[in-house]
PDB file with one MODEL, atoms N, CA, C and O in Angstrom:
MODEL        1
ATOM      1  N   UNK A   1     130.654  21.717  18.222  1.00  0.00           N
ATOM      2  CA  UNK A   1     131.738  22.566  17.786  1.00  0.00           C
ATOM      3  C   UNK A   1     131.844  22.507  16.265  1.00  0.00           C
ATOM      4  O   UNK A   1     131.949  21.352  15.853  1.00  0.00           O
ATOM      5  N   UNK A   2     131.843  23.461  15.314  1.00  0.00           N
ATOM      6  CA  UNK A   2     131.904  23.865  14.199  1.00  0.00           C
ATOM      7  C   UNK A   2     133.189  23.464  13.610  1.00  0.00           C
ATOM      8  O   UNK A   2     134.160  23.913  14.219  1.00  0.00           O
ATOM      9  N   UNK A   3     133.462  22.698  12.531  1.00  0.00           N
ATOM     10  CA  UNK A   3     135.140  22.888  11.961  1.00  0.00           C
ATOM     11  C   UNK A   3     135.054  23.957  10.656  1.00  0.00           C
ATOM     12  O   UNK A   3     134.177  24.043   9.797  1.00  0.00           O
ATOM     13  N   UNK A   4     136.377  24.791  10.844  1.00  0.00           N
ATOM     14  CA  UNK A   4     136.527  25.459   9.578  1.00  0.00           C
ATOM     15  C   UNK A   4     136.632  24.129   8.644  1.00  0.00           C
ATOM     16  O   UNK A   4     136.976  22.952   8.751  1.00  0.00           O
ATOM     17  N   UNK A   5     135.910  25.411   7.241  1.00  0.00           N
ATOM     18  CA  UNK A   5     136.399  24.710   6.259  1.00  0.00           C
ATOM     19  C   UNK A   5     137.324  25.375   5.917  1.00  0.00           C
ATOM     20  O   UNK A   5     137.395  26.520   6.364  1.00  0.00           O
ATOM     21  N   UNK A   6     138.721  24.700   4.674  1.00  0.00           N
ATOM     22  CA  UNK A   6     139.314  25.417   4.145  1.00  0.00           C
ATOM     23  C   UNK A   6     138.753  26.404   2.924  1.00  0.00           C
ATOM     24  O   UNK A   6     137.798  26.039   2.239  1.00  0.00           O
ATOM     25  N   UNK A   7     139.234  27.327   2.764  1.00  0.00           N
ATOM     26  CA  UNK A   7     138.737  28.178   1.754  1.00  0.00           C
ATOM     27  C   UNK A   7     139.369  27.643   0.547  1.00  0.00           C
ATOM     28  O   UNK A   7     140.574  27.410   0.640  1.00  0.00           O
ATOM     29  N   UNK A   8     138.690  27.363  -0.755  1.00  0.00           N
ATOM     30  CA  UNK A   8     139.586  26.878  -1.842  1.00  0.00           C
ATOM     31  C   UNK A   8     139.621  28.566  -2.691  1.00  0.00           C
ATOM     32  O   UNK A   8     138.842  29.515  -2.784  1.00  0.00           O
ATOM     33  N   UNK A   9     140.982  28.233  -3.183  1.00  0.00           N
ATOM     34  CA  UNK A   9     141.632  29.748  -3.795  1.00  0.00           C
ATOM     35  C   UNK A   9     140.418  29.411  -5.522  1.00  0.00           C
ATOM     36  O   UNK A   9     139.700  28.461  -5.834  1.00  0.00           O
ATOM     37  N   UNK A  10     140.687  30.490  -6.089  1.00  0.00           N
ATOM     38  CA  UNK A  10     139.455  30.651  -7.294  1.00  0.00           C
ATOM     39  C   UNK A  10     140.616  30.183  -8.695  1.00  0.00           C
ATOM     40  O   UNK A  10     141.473  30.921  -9.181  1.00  0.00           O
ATOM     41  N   UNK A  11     140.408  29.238  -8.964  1.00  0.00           N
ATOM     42  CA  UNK A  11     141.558  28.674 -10.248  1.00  0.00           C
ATOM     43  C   UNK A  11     140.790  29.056 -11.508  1.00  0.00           C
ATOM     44  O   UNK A  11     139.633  28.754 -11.798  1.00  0.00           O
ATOM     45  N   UNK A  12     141.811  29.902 -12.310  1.00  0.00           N
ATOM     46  CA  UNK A  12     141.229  30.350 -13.967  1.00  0.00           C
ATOM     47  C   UNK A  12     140.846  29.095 -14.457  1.00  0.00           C
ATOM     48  O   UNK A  12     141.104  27.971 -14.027  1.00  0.00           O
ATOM     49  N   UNK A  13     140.116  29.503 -15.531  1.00  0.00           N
ATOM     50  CA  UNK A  13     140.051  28.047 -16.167  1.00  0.00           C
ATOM     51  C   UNK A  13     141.066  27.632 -17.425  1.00  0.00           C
ATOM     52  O   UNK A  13     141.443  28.429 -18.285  1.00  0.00           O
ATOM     53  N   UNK A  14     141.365  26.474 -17.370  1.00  0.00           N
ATOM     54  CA  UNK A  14     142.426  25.914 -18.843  1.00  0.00           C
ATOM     55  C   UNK A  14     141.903  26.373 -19.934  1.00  0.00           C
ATOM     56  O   UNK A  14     140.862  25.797 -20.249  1.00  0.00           O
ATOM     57  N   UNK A  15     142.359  27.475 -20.855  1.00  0.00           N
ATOM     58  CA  UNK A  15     142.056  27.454 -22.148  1.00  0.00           C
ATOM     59  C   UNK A  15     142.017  26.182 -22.841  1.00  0.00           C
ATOM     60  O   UNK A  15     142.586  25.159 -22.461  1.00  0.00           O
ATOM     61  N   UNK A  16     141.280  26.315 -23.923  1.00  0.00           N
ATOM     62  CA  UNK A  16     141.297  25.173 -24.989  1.00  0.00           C
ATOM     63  C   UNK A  16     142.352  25.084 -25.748  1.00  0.00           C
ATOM     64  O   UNK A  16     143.012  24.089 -26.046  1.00  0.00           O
ATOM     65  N   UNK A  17     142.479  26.216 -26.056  1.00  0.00           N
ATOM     66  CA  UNK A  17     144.543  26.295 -26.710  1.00  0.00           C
ATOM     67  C   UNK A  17     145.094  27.495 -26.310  1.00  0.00           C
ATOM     68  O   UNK A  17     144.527  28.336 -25.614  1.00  0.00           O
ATOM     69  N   UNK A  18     146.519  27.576 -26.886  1.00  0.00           N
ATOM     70  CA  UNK A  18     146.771  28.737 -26.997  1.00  0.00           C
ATOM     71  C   UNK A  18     147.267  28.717 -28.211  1.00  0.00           C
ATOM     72  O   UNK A  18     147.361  27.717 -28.922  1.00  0.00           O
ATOM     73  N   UNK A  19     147.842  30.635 -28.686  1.00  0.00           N
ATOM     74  CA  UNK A  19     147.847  31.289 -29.760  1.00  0.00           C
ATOM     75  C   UNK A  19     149.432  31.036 -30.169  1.00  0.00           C
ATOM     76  O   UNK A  19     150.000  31.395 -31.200  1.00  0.00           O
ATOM     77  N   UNK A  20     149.931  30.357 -29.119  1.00  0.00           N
ATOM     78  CA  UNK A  20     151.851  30.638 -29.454  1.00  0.00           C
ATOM     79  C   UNK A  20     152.396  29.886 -27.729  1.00  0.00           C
ATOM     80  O   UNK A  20     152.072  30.007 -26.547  1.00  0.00           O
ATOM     81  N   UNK A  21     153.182  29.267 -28.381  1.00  0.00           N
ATOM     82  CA  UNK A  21     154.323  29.197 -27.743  1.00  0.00           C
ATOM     83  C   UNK A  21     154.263  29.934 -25.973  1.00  0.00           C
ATOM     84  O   UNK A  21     153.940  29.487 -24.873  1.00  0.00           O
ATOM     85  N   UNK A  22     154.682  31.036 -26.400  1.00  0.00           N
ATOM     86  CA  UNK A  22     154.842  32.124 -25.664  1.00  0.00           C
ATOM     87  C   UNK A  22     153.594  32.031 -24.660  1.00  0.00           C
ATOM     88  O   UNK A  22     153.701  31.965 -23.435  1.00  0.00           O
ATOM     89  N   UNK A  23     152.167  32.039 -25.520  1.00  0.00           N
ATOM     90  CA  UNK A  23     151.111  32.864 -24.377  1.00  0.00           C
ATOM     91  C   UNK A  23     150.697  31.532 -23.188  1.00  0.00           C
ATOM     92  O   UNK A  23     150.312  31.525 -22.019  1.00  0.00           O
ATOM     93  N   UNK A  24     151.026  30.446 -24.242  1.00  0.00           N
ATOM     94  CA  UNK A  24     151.190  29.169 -23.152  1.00  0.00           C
ATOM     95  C   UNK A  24     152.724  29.273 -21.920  1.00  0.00           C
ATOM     96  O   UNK A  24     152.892  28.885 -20.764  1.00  0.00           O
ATOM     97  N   UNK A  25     153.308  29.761 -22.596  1.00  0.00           N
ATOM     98  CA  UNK A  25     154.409  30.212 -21.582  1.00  0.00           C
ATOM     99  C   UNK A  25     154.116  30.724 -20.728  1.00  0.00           C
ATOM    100  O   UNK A  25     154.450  30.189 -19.671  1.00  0.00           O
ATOM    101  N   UNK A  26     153.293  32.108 -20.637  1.00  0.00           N
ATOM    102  CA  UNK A  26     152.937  33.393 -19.956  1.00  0.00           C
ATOM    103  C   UNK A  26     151.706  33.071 -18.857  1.00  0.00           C
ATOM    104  O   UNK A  26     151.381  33.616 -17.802  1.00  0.00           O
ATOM    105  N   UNK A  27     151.076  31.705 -19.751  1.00  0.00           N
ATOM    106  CA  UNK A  27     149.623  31.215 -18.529  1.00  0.00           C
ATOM    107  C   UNK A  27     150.788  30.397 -17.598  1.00  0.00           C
ATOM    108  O   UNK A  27     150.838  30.632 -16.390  1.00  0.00           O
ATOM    109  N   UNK A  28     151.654  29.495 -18.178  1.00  0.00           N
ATOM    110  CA  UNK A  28     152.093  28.535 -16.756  1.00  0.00           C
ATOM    111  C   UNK A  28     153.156  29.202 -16.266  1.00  0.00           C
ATOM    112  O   UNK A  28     154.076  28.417 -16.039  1.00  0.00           O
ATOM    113  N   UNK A  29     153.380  30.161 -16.043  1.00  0.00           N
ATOM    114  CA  UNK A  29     154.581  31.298 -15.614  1.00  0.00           C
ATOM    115  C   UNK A  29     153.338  31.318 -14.192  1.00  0.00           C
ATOM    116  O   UNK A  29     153.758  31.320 -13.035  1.00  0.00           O
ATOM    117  N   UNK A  30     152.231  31.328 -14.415  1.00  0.00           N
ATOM    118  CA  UNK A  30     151.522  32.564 -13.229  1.00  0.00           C
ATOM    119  C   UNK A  30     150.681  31.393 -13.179  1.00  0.00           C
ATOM    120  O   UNK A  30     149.581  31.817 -13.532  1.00  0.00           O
ATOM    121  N   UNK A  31     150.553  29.893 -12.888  1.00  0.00           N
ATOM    122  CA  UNK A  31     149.368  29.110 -13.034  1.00  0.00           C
ATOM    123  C   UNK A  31     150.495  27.693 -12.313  1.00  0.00           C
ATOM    124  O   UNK A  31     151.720  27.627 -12.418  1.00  0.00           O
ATOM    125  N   UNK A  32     149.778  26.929 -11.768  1.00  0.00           N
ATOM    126  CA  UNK A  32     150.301  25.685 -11.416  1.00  0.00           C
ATOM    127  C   UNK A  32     149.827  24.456 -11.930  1.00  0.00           C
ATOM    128  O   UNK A  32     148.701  24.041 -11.657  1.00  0.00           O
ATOM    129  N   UNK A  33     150.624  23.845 -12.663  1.00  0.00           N
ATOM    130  CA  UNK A  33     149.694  21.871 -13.225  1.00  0.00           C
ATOM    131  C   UNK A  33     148.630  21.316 -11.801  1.00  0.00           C
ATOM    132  O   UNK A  33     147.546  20.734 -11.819  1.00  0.00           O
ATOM    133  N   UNK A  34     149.473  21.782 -10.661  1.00  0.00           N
ATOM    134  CA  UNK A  34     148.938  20.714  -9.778  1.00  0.00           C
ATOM    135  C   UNK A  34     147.117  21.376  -9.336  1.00  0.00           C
ATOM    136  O   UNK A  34     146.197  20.842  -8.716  1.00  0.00           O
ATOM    137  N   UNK A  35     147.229  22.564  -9.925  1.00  0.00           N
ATOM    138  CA  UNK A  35     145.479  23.069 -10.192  1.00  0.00           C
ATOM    139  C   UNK A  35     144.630  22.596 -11.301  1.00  0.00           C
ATOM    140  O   UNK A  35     143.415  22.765 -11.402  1.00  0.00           O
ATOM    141  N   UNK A  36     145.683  21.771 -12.401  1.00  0.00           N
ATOM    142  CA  UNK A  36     144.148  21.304 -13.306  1.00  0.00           C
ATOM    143  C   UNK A  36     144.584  19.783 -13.518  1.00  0.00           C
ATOM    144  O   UNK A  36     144.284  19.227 -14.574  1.00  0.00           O
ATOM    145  N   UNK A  37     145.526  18.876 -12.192  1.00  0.00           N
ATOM    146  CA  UNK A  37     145.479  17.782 -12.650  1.00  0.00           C
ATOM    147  C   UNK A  37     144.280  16.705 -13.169  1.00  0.00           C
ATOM    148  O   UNK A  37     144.418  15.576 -13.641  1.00  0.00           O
ATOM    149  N   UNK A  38     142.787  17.651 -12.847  1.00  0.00           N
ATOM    150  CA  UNK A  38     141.803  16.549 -13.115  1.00  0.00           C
ATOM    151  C   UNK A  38     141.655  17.001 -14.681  1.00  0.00           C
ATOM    152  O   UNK A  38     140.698  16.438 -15.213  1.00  0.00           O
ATOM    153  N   UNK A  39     142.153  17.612 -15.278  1.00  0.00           N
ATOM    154  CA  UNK A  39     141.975  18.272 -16.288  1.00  0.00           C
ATOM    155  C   UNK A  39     143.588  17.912 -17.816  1.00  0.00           C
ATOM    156  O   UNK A  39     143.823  18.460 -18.893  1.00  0.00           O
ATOM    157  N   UNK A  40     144.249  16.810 -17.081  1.00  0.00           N
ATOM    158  CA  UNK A  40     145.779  16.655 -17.897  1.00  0.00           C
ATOM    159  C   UNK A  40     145.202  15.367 -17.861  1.00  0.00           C
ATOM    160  O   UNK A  40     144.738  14.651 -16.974  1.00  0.00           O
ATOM    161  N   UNK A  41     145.442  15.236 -19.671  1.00  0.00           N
ATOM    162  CA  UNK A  41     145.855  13.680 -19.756  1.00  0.00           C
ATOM    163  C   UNK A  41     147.306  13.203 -20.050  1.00  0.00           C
ATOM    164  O   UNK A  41     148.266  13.964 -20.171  1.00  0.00           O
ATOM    165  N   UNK A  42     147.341  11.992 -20.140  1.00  0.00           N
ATOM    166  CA  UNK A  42     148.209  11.015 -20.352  1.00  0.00           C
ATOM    167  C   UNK A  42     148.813  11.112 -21.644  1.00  0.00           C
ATOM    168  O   UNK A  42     147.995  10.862 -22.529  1.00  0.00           O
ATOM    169  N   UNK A  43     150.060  11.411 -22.103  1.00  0.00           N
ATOM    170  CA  UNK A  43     150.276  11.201 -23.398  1.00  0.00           C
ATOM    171  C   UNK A  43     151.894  10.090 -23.944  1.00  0.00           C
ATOM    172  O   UNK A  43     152.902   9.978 -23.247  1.00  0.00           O
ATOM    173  N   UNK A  44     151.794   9.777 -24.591  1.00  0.00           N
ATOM    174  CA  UNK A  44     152.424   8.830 -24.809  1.00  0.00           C
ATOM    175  C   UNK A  44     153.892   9.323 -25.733  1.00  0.00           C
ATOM    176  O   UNK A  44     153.612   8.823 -26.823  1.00  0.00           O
ATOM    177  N   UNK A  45     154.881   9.809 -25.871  1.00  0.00           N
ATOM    178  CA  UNK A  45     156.067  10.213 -26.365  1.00  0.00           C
ATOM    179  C   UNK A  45     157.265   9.462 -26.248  1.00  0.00           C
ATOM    180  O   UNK A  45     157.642   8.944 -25.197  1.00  0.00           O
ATOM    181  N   UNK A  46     157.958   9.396 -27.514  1.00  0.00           N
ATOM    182  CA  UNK A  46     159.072   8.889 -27.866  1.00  0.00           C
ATOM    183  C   UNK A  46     160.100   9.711 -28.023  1.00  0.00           C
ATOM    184  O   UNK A  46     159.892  10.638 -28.807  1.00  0.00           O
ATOM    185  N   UNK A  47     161.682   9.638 -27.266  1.00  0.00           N
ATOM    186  CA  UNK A  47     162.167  10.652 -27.638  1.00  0.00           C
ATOM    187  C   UNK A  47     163.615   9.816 -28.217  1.00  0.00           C
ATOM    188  O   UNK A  47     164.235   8.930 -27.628  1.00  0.00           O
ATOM    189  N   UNK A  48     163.935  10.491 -29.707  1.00  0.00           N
ATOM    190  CA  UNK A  48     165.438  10.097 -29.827  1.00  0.00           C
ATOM    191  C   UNK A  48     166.584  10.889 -29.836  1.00  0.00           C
ATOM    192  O   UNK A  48     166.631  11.609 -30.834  1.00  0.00           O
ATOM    193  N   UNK A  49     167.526  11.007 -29.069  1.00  0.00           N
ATOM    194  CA  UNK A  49     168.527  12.054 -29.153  1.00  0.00           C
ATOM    195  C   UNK A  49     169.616  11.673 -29.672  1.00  0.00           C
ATOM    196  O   UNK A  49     170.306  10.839 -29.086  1.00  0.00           O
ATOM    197  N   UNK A  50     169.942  12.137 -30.719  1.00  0.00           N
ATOM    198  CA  UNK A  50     170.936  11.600 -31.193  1.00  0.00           C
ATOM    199  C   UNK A  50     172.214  12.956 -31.474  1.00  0.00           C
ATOM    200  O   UNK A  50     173.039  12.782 -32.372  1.00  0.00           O
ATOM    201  N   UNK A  51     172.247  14.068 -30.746  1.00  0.00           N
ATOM    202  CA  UNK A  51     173.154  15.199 -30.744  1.00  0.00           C
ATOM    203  C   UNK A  51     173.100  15.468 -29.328  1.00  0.00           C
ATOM    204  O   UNK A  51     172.109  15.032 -28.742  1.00  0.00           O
ATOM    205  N   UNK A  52     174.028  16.144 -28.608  1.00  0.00           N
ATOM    206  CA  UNK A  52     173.870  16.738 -27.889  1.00  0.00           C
ATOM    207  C   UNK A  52     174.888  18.266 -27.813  1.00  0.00           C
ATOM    208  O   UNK A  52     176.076  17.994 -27.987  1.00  0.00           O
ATOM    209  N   UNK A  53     174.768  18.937 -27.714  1.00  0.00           N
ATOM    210  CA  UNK A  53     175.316  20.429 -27.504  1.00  0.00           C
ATOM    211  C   UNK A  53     176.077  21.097 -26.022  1.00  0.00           C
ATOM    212  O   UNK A  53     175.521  21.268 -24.937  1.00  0.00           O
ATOM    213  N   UNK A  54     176.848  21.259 -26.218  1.00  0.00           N
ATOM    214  CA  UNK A  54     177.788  21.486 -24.767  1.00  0.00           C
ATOM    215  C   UNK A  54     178.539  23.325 -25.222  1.00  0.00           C
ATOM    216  O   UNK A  54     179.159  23.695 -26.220  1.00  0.00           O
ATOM    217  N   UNK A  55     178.135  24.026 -24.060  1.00  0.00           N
ATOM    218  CA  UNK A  55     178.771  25.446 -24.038  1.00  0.00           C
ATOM    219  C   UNK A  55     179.914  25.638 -23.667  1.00  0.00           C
ATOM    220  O   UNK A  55     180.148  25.177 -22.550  1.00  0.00           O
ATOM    221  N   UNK A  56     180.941  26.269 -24.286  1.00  0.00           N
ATOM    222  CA  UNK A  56     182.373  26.694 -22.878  1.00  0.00           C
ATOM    223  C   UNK A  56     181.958  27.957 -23.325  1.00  0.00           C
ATOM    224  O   UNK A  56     181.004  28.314 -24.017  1.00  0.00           O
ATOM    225  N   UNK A  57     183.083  28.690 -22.660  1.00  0.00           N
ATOM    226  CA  UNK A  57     183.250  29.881 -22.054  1.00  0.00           C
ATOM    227  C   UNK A  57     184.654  30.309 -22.848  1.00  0.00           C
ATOM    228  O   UNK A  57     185.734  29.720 -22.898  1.00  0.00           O
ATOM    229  N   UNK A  58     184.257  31.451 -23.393  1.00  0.00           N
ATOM    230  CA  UNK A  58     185.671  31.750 -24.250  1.00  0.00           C
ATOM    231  C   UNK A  58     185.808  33.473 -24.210  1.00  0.00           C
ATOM    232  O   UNK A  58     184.793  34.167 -24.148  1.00  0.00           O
ATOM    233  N   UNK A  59     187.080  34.025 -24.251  1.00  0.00           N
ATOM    234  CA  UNK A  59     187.307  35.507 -24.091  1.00  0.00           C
ATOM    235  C   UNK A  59     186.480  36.223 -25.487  1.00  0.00           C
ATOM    236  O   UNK A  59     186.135  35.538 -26.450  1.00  0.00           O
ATOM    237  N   UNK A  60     186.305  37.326 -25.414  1.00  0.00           N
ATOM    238  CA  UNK A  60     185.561  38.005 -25.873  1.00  0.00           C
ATOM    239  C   UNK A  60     186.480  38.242 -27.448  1.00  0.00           C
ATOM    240  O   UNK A  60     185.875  38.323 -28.517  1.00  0.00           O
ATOM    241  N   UNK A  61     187.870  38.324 -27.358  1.00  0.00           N
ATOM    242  CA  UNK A  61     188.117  38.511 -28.651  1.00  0.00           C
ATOM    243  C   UNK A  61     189.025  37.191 -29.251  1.00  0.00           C
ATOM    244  O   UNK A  61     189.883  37.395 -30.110  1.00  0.00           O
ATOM    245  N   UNK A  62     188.781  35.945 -28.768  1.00  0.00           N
ATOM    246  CA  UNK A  62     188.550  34.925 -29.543  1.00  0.00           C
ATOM    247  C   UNK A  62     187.724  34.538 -30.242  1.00  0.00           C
ATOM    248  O   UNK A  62     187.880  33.746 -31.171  1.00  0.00           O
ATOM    249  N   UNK A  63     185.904  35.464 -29.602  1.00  0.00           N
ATOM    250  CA  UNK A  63     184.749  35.164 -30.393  1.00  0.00           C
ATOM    251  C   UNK A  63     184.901  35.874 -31.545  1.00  0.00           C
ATOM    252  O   UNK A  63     184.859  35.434 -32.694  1.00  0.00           O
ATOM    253  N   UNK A  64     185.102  37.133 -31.139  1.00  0.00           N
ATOM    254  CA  UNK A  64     185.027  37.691 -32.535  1.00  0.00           C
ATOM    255  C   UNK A  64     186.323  37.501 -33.508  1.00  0.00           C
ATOM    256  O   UNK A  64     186.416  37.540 -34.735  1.00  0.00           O
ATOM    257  N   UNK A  65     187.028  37.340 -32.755  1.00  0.00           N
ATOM    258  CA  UNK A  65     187.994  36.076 -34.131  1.00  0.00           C
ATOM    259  C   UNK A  65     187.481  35.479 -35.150  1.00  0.00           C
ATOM    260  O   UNK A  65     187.436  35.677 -36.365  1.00  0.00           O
ATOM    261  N   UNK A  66     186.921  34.341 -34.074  1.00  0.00           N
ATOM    262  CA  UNK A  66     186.198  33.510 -34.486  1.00  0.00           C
ATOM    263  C   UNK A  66     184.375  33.593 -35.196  1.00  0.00           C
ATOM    264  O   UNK A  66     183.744  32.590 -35.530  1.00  0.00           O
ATOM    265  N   UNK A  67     183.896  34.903 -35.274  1.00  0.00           N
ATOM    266  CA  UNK A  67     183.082  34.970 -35.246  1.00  0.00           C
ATOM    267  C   UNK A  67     183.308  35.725 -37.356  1.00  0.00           C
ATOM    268  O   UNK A  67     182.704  35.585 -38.420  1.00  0.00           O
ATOM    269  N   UNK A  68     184.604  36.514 -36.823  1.00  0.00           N
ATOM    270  CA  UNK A  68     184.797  37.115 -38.103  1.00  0.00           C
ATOM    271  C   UNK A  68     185.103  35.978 -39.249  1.00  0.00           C
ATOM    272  O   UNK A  68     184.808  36.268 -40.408  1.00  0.00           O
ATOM    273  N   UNK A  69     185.555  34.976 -39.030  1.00  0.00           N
ATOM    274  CA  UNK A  69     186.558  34.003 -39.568  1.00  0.00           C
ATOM    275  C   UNK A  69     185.116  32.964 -40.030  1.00  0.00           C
ATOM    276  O   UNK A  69     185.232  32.489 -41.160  1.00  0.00           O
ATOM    277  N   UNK A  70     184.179  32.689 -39.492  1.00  0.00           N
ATOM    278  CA  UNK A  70     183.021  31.797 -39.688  1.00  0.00           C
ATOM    279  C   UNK A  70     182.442  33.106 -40.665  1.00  0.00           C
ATOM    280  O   UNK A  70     183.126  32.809 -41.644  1.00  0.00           O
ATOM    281  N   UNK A  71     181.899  33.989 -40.990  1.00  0.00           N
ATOM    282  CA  UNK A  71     181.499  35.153 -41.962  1.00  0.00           C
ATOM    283  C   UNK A  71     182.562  35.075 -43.264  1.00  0.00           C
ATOM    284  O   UNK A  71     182.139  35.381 -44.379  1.00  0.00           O
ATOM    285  N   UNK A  72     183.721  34.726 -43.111  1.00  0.00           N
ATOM    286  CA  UNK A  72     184.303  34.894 -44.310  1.00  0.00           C
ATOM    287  C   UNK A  72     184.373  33.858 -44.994  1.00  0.00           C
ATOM    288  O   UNK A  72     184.766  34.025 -46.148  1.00  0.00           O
ATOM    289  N   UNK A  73     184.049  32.520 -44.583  1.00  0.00           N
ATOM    290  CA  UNK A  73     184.120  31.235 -44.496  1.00  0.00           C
ATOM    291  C   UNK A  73     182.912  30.788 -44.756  1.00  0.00           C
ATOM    292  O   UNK A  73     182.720  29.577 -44.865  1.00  0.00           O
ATOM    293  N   UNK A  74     181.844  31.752 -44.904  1.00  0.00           N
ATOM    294  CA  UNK A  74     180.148  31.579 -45.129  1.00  0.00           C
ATOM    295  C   UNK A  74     180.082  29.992 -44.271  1.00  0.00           C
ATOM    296  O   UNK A  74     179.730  29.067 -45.003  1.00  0.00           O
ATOM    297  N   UNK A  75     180.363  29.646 -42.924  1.00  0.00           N
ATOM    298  CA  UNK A  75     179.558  28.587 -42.181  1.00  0.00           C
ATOM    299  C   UNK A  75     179.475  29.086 -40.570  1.00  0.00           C
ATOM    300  O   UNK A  75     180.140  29.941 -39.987  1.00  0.00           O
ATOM    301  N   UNK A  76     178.483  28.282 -40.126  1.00  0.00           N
ATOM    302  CA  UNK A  76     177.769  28.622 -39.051  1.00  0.00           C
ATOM    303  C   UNK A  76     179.222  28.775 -37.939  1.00  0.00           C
ATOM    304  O   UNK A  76     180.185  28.033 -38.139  1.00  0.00           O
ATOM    305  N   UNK A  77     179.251  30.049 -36.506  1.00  0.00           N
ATOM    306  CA  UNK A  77     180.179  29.891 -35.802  1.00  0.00           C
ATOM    307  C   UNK A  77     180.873  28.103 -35.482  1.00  0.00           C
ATOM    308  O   UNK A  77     181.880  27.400 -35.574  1.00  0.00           O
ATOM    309  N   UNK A  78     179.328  28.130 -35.034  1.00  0.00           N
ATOM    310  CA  UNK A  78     179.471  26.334 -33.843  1.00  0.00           C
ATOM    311  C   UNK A  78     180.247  25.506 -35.107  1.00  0.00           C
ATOM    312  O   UNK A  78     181.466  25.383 -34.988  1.00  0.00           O
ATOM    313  N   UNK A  79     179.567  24.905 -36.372  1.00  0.00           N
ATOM    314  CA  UNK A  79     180.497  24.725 -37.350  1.00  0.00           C
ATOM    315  C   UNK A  79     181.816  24.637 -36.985  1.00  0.00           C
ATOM    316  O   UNK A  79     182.298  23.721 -36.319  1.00  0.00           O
ATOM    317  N   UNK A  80     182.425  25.629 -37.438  1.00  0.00           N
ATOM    318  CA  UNK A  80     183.743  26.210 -37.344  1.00  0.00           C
ATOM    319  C   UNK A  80     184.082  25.947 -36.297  1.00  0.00           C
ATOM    320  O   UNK A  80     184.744  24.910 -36.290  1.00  0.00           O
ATOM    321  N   UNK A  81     183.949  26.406 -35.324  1.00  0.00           N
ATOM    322  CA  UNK A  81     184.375  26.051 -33.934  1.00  0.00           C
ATOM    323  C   UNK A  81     184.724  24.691 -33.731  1.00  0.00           C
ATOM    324  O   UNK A  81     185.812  24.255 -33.354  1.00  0.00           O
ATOM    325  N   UNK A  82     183.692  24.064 -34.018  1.00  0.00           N
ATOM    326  CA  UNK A  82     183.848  22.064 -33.764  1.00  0.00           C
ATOM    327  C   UNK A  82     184.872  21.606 -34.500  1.00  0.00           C
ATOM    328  O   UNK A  82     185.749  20.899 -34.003  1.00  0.00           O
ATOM    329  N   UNK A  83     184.855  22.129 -36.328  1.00  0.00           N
ATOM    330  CA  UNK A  83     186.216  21.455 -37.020  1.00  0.00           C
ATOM    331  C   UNK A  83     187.335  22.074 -36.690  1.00  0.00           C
ATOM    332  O   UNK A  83     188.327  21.684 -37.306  1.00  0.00           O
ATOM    333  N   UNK A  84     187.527  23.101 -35.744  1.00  0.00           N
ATOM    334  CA  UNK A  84     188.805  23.733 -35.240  1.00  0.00           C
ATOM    335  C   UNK A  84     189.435  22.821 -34.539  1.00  0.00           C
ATOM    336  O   UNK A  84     190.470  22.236 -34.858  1.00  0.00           O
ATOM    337  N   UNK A  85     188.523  22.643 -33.136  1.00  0.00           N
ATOM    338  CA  UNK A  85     189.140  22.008 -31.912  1.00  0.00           C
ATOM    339  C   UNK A  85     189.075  20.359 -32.723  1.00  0.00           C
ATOM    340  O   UNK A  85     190.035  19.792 -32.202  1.00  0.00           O
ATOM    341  N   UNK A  86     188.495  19.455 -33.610  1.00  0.00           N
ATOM    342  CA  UNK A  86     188.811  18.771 -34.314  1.00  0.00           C
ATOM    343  C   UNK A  86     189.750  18.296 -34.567  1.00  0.00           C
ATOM    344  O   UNK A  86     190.239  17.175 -34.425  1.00  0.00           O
ATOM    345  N   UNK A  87     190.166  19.613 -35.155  1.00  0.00           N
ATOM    346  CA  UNK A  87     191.857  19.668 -36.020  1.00  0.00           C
ATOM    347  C   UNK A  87     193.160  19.645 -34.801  1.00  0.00           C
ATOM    348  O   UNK A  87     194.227  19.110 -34.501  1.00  0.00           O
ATOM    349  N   UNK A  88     192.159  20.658 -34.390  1.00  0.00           N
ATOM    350  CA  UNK A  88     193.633  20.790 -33.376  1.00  0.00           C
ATOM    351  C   UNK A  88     193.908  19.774 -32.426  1.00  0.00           C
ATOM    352  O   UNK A  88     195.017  19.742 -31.892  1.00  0.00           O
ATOM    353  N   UNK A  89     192.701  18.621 -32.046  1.00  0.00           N
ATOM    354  CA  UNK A  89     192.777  17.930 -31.060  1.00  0.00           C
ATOM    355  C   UNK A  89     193.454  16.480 -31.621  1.00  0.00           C
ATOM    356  O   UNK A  89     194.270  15.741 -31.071  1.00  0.00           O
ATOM    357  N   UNK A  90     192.909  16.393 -32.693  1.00  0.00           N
ATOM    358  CA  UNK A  90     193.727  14.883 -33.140  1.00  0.00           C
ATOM    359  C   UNK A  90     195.166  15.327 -34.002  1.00  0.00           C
ATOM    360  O   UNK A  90     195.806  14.378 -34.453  1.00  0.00           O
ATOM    361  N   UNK A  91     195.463  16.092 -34.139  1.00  0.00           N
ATOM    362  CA  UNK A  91     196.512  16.240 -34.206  1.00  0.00           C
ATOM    363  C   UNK A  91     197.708  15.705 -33.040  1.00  0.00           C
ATOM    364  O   UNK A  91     198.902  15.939 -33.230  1.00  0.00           O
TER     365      UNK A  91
ENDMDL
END
């Protein structure tokens, strides 16, 4: 009695680089790691975080309040925003 074999699917091959960001984006969008694990090495990274960034959710014409008020003020929204609630919080 004969056993199937499985059919193996046809895997592109790993470029040597890519051109951007992006086109490395665009290959592992449509490509899986677990097809060139004989092909990934090991790399060794250190990471220090020393910020972290948190979003809320705010009405539409508080931003642009706030959006007008950081423009007249020549500093970044987030800026502004942080020494607001700052002010207002240790108070």
């Amino acid at each position: 009695m004969k056993t199937k074999k499985k059919a193996r699917k046809s895997i592109d091959p790993l470029p040597d680089s890519f051109s951007s960001g992006e086109e490395a984006g665009e290959f592992w969008d449509t490509h899986s790691t677990s097809d060139y694990e004989d092909q990934l090495e090991p790399v060794e990274m250190t990471f220090d975080i020393k910020r972290r960034h948190f979003e809320i959710e705010i009405d539409r014409e508080s931003f642009l309040a706030l959006n007008a008020h950081a423009k007249k003020v020549n500093k970044p929204v987030n800026i502004l925003a942080s020494s607001i609630l700052k002010e207002k919080l240790v108070s």
